[in-house]
N, C-alpha and C positions, 0 to 999 in steps of 0.2 A: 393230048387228050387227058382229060383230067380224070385221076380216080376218087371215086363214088364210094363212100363206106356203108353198108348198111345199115340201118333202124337198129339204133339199141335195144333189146324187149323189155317192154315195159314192166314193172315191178309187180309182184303176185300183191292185189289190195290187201290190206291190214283188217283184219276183223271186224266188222261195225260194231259200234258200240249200241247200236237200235239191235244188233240181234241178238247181242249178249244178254241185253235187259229183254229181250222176250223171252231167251232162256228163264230168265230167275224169276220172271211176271208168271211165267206160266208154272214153275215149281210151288209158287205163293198161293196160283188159282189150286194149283192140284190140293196141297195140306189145307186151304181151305173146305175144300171141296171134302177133302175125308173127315175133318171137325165138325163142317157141316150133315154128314153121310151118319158120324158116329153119334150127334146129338140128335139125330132124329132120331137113331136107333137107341137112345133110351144111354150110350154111354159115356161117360165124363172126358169133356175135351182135354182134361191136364194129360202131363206129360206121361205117356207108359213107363216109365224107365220108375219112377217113383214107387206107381201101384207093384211093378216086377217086384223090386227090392225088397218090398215091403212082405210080398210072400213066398220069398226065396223061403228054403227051409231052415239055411244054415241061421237066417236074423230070428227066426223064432228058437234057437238052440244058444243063444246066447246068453248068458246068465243065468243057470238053471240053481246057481247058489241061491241067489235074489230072489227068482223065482219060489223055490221054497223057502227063505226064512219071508216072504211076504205073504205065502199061505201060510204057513203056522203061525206070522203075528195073527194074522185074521184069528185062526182057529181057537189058540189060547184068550184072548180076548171075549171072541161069541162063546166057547162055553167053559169057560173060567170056572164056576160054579161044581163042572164036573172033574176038576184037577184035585188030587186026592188028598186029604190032610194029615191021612196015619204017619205019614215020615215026615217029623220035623214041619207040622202043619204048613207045608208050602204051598197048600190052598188059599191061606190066609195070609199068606205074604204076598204072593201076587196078587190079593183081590187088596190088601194095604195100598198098592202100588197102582191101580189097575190105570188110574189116567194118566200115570208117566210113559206106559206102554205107546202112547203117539207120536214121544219125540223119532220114535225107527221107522214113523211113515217118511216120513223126507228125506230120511239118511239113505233110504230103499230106492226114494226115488229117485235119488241124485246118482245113486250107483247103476240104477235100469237106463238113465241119461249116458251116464259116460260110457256103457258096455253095450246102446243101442238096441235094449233087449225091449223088444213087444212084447214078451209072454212077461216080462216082470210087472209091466205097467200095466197092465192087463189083469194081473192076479192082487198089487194094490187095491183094486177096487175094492176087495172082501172086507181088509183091516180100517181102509176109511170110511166103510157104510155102517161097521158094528160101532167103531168108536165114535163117532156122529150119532147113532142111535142110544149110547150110552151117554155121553155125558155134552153134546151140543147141547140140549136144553141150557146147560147151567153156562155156558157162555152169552147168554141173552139177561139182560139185567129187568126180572121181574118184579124189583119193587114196586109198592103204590104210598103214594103218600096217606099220612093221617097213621093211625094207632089209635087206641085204648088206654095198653100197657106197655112198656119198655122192659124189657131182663135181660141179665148180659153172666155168664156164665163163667169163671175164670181158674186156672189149677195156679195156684197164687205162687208154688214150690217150695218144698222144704226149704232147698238150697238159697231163696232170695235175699239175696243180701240188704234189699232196702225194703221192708215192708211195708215202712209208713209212707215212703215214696209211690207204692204199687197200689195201697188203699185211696191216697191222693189222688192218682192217675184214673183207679174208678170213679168214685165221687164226681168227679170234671166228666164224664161219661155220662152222666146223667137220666143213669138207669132207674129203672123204679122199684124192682125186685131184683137182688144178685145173687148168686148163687158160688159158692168158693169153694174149691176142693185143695186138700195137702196141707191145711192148718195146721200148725207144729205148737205144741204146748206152750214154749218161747214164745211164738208171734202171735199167739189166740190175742192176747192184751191188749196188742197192738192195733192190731185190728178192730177190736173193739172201740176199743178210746178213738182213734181215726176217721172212723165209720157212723161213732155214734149221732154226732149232731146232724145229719143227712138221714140217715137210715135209726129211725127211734126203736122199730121193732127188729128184732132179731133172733136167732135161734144157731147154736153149734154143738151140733151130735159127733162127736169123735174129732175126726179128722175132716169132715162137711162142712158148712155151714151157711143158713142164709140171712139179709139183710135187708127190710122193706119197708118202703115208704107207708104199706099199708098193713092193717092189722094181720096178727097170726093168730092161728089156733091149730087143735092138735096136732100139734106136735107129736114124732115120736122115734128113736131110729128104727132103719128097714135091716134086715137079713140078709145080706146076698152071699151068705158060705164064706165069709170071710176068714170068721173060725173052724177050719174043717181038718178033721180028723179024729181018734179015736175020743184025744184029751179035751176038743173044743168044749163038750158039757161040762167038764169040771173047771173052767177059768169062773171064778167070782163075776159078778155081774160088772163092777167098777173096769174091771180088766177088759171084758167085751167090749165097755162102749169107748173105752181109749182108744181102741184100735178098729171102732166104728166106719165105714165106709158110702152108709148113705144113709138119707132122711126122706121121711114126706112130713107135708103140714098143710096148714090152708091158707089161702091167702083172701082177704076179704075184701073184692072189688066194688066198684058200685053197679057191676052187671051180675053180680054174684060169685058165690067160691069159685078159687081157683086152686087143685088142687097140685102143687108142687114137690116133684121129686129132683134130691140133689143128689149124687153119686161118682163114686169115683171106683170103675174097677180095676181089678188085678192088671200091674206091672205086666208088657212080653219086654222077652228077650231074646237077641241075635245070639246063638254061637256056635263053632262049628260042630259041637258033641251033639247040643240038643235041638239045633236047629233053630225053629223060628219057633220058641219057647210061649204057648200061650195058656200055659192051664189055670192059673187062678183065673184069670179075666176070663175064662171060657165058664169058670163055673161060676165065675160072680153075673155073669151076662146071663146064663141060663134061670140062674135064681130071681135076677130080678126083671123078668120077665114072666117067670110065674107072678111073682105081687102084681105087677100093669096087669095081668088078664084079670085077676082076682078082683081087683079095682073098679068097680061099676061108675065112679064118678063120671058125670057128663063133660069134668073141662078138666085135662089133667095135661100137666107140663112135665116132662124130664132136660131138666139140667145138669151137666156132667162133663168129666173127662172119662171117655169112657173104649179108651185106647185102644183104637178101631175107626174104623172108618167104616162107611153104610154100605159103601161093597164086600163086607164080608162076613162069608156065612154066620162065624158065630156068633152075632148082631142080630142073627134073623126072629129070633123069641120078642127082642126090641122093635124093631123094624117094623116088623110085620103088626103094630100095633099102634105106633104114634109116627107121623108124618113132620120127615125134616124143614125145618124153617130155613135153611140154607137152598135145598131142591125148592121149595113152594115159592119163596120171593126173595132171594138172593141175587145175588150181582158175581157169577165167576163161581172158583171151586173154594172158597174160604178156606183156604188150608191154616193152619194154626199152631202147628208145630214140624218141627221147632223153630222159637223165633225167629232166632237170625235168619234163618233160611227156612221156611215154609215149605214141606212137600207133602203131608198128607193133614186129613182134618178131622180131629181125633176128640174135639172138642165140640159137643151137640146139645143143639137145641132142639127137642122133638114135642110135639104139642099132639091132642085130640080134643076134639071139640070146640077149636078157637082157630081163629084164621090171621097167619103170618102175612103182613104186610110189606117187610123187610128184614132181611139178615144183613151183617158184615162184620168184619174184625175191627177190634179197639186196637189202638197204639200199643207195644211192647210195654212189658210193664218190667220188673229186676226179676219176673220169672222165666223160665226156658218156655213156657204156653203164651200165646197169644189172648186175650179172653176174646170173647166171640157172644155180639148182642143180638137181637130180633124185635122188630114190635109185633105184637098182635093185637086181634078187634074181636069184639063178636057178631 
């Protein structure tokens, strides 16, 4: 009799692979199903974990350094004007400076990037909407072609070592009216003789002077407190106008007078006693601003170095009366000093009653000033 083994039992089946994929078809229908659910309901299919993150409390506590130095750049910037000038007029240095203040938007931003802070990048908005509202205009290049008249305004410097080279380098400019500040008794000559066969008519009151293709008349020097103190009335008259600091005259268009001021005021200085030292130029800036009010002429130009810039209050007697040919149709922030390296523009061309069609800067001349030209029309 034979033995009979029984039936091996068959092996427990192996998973289908058809139910596994209705597993994961049907996890696919469900998150559809809720993206669909959430987009009707008015909320954004992205991922939650993002939106979470983003209003954890601890990502808005990050950088509250950033945070605040990006609302005080804001702050100082929008009211610059109310930063006080009795100590070491620091009102006036930072309104000198005031459009260097944007290189710390990007530095702010880059720091709000690597510490992942929302509230930094958040509070940039302030300092990039005043500084866009302050000086974006002059990033737009508003020249127009044509002119009238050409004038190019230049602080020629004591210090220059080549002045016949620096009168040469105007001439090739091809201005029609110029205007020079820092004539030194030495180079008056020079200048002269340089300048003459270009420029027939011309006029130097002190340490001024101007040079025009077209006629002059009265002549005469301006006052701006140059000589101030008890003894200024007793200097002899020859001694004033040595140490003269500005002029007006006329100048005879074929549209009519054009009334030209040249000026050069008071030296500042950096140091750490007196600070940001600006009292001649504060008192030469006031006075000659009383003369432009006094002025009725219909077409008056000032040309000058007039160590300052238009952001700062004590410009404002100036300012407030003749319109920069640099802001009106300029190209950029025309900075002009100091040459080699350009960071504020201290050297202006300000007009009333004539319309600027282009500003820019001339070529480096052997002075530490840039000269700086304009046309205008009537």
């Amino acid at each position: 009799m034979r033995h009979i083994s029984p039936p091996a039992p068959s092996p427990a089946p192996a998973p289908s692979a058809a139910a596994g994929t209705g597993t994961e078809t049907g996890r696919e229908a469900e998150t559809e199903s809720e993206a669909t659910t959430e987009a009707a309901a008015g909320r954004s299919p992205l991922p939650r974990g993002a939106f979470r993150r983003s209003v954890r409390p601890e990502v808005w506590k990050r950088g509250p350094v950033l945070t605040g130095a990006a609302l005080l750049l804001g702050l100082v910037m929008l009211l610059h004007a109310q930063i006080p000038n009795r100590v070491g007029s620091f009102g006036s240095l930072v309104e000198t400076f005031l459009p260097w203040f944007g290189i710390f938007i990007p530095v702010l931003a880059a720091g709000a990037l690597w510490r992942r802070s929302v509230a930094t990048v958040i509070a940039l908005v302030l300092p990039v909407t005043v500084w866009l509202s302050l000086f974006g205009g002059l990033l737009v290049d508003k020249s127009e072609p044509g002119g009238d008249l050409t004038v190019a305004t230049h602080n020629v410097g004591a210090e220059n070592p080549d002045p016949a080279g620096t009168a040469d380098d105007l001439v090739a400019s091809g201005v029609d009216v110029l205007g020079l500040e820092e004539i030194t008794d030495e180079d008056r000559a020079v200048y002269e003789k340089e300048l003459a066969g270009t420029y027939p008519y011309h006029t130097v009151q002190g340490t001024v002077g101007v040079w025009s293709k077209l006629p002059l008349s009265g002549t005469r020097p301006v006052d701006i407190a140059t000589d101030y103190g008890p003894l200024a009335d007793t200097k002899p008259a020859d001694v004033q106008l040595a140490g003269n600091r500005a002029l007006r005259t006329t100048v005879a268009t074929d549209q009519g007078p054009l009334v030209v001021y040249v000026a050069h005021l008071g030296s500042v200085r950096l140091n750490p006693r007196a600070g940001f030292w600006t009292g001649s130029r504060d008192r030469n800036a006031q006075a000659l601003g009383e003369v432009l009010a006094a002025d009725r002429s219909e077409r008056v130009m000032l040309l000058g170095d007039l160590n300052g810039t238009l952001d700062d209050r004590a410009l404002a007697g100036i300012t407030s009366q003749l319109d920069s040919a640099q802001e009106a149709a300029g190209d950029g922030f025309g900075f002009s000093w100091p040459a080699k390296f350009p960071v504020a523009r201290i050297d202006q061309i300000l007009v009333r009653g004539v319309q600027p069609t282009g500003s820019w800067t001339l070529p480096a001349t052997g002075s530490d000033h840039l000269p700086v030209a304009a046309g205008i029309s009537w």
